[in-house]
Backbone as ProteinMPNN parsed JSONL, in Angstrom:
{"seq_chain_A": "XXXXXXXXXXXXXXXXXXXXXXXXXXXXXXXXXXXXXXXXXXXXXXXXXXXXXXXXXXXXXXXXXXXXXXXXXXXXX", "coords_chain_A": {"N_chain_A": [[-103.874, 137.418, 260.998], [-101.593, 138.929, 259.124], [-100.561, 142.133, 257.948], [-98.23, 143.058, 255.331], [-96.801, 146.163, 254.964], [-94.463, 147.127, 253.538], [-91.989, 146.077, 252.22], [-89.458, 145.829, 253.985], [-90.361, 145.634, 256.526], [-90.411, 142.897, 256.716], [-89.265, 140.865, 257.584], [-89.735, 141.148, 260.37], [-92.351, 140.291, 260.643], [-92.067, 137.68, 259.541], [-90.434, 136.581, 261.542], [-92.511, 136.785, 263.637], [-94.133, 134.941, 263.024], [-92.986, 132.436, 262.847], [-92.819, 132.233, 265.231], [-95.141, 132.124, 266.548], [-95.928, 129.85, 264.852], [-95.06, 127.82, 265.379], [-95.378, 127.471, 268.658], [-98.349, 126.714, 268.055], [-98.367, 124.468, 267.122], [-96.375, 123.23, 267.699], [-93.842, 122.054, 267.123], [-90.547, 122.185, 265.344], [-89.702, 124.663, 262.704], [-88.271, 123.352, 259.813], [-87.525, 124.293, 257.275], [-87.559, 126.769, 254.632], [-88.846, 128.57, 251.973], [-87.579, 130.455, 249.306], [-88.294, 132.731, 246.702], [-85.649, 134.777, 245.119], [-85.763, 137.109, 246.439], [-84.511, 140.782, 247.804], [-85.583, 140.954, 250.356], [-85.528, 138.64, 251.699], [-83.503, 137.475, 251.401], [-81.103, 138.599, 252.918], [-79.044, 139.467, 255.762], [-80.05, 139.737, 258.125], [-82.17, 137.507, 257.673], [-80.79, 135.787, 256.993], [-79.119, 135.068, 259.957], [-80.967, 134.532, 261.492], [-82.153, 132.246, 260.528], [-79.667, 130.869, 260.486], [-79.413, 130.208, 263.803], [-81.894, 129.272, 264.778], [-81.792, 126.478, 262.862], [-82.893, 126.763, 260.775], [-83.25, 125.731, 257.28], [-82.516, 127.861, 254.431], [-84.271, 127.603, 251.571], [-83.973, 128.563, 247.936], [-85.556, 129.389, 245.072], [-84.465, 128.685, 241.359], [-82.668, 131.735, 240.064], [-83.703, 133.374, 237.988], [-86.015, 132.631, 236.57], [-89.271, 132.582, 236.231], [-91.136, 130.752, 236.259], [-90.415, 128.905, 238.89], [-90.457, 130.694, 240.515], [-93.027, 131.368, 240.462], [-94.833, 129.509, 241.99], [-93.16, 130.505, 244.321], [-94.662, 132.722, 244.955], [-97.048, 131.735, 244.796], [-97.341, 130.018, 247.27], [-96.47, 131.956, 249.058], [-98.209, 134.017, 248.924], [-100.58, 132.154, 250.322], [-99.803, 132.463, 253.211]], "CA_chain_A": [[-103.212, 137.559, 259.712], [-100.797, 140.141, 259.555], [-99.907, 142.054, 256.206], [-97.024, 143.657, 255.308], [-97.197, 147.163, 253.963], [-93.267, 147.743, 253.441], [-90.598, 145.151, 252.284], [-88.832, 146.006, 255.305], [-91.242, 144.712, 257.587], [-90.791, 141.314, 256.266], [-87.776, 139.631, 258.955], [-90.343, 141.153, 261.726], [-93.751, 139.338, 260.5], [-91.827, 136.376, 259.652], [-90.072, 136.374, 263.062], [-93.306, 136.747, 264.854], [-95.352, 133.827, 262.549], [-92.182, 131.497, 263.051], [-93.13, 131.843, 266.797], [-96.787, 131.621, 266.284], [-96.611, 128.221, 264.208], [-94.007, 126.509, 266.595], [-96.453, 127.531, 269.735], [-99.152, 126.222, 267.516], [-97.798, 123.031, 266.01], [-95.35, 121.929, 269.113], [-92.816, 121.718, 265.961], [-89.984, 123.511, 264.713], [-89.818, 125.274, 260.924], [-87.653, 122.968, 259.217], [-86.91, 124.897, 256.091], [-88.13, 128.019, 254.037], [-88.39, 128.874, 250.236], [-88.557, 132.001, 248.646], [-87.256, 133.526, 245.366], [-84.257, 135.744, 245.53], [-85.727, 138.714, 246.668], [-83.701, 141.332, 248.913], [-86.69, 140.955, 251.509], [-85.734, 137.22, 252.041], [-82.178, 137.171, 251.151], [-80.418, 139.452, 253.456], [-78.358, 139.239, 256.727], [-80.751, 139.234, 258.967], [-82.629, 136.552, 258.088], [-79.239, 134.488, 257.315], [-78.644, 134.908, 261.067], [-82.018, 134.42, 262.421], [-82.154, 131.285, 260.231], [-78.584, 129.845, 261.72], [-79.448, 130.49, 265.033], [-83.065, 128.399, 264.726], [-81.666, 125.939, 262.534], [-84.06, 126.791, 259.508], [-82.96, 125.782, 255.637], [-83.452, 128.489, 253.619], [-84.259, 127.366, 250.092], [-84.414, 130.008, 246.766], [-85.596, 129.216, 243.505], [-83.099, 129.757, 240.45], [-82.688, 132.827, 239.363], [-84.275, 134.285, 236.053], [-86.897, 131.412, 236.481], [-90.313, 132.867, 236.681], [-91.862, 129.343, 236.828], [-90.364, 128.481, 240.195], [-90.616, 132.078, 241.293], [-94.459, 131.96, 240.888], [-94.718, 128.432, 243.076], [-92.709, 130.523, 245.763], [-95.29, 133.422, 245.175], [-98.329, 131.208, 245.447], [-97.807, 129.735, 248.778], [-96.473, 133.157, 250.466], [-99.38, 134.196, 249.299], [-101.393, 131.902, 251.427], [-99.297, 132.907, 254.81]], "C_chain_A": [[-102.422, 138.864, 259.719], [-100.298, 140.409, 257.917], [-98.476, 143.152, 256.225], [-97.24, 144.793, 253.997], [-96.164, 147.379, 253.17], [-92.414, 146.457, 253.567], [-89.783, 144.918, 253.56], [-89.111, 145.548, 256.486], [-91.585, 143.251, 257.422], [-90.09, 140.304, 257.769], [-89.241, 140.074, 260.296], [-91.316, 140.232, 261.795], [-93.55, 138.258, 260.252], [-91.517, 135.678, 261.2], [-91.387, 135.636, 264.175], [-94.299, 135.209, 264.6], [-94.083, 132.562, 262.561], [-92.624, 130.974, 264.684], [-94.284, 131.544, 267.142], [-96.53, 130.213, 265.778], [-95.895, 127.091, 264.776], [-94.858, 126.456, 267.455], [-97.356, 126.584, 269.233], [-99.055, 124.553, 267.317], [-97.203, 122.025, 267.052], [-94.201, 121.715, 268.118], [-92.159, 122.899, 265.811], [-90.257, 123.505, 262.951], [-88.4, 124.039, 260.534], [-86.949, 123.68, 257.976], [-87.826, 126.17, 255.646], [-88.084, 128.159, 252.826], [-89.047, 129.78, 249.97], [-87.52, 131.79, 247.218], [-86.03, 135.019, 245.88], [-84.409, 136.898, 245.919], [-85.244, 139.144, 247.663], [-84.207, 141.049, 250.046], [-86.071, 139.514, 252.573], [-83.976, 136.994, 252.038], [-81.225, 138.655, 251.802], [-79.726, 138.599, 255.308], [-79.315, 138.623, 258.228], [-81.865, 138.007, 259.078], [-81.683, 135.15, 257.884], [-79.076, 134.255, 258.978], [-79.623, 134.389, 261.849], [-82.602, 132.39, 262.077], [-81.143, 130.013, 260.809], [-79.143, 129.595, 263.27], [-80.878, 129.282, 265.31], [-83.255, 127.118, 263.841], [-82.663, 125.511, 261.339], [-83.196, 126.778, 258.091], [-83.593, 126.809, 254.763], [-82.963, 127.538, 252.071], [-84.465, 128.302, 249.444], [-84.526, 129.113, 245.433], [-84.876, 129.799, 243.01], [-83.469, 130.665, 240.288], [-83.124, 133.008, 238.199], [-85.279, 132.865, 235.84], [-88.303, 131.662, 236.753], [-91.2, 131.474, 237.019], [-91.668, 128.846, 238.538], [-90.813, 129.389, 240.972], [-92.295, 131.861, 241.651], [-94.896, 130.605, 242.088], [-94.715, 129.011, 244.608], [-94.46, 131.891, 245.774], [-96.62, 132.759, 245.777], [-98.421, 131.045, 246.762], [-97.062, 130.817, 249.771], [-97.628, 133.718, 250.16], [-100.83, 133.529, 250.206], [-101.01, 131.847, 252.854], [-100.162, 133.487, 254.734]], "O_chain_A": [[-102.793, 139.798, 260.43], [-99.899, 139.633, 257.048], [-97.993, 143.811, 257.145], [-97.581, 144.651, 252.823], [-96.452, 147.804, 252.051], [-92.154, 145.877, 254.621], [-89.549, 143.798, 254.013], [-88.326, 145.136, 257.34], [-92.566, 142.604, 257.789], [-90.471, 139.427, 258.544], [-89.61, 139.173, 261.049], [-91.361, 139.413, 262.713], [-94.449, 137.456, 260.508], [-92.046, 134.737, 261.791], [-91.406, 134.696, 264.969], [-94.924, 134.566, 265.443], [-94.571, 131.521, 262.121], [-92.721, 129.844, 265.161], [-94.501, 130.716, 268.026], [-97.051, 129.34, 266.473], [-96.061, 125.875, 264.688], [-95.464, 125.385, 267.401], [-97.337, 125.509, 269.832], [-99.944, 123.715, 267.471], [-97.332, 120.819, 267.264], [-93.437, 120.886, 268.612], [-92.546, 124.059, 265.951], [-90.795, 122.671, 262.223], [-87.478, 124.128, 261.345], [-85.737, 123.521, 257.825], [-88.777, 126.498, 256.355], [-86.995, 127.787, 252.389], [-90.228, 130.103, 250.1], [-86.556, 131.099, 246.888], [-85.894, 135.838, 246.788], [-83.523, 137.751, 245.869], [-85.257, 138.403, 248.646], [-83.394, 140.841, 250.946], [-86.156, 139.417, 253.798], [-83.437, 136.237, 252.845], [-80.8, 139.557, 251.081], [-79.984, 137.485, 255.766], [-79.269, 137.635, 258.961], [-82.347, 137.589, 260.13], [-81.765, 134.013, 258.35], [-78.882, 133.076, 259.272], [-79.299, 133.793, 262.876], [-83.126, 131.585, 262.847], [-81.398, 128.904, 261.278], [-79.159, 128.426, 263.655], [-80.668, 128.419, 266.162], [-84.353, 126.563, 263.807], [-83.085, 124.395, 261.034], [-82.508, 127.76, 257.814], [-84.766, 126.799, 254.388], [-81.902, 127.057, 251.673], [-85.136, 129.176, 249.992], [-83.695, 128.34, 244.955], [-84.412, 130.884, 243.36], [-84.693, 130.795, 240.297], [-82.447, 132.475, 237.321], [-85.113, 132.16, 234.845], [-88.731, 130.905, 237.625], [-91.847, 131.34, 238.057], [-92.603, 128.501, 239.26], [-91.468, 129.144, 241.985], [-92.791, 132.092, 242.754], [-95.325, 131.031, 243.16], [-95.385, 128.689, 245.589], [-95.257, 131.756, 246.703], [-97.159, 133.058, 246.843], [-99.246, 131.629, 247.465], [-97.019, 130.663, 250.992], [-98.289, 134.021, 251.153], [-101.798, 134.169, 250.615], [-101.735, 131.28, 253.671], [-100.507, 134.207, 255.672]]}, "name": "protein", "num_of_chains": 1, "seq": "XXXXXXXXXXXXXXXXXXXXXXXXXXXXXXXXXXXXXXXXXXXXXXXXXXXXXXXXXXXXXXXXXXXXXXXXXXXXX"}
């Protein structure tokens, strides 16, 4: 389990549990959903997402209902 102390360290621990659950699974990630936060919505994981052919999804904006959905299940990564 790996936690993340620092926003910043998010693209790395995703990176590394994208490669963990493919190894694992024999499958690729098909898609992703978060809420709009900078952590999730930045360049680098736009690129890391093209490149591996991963959908990101985001809940609307100003929508705490969907938001907490995305919170629940990153909270069980």
């Amino acid at each position: 389990m790996n936690f993340i102390r620092e926003k910043s360290d998010t693209f790395d621990v995703f990176k590394d549990l994208c490669t963990q659950l493919q190894r694992e699974k024999r499958c690729g990630i098909a898609r992703i959903r978060s809420g709009h936060g900078t952590e999730f919505e930045n360049a680098k994981f736009d690129e890391y997402c093209l490149d591996e052919g991963i959908i990101q999804e985001f809940s609307s904006p100003i929508t705490p209902q969907q938001n907490g959905v995305v919170e629940r299940k990153n909270r069980t990564l």
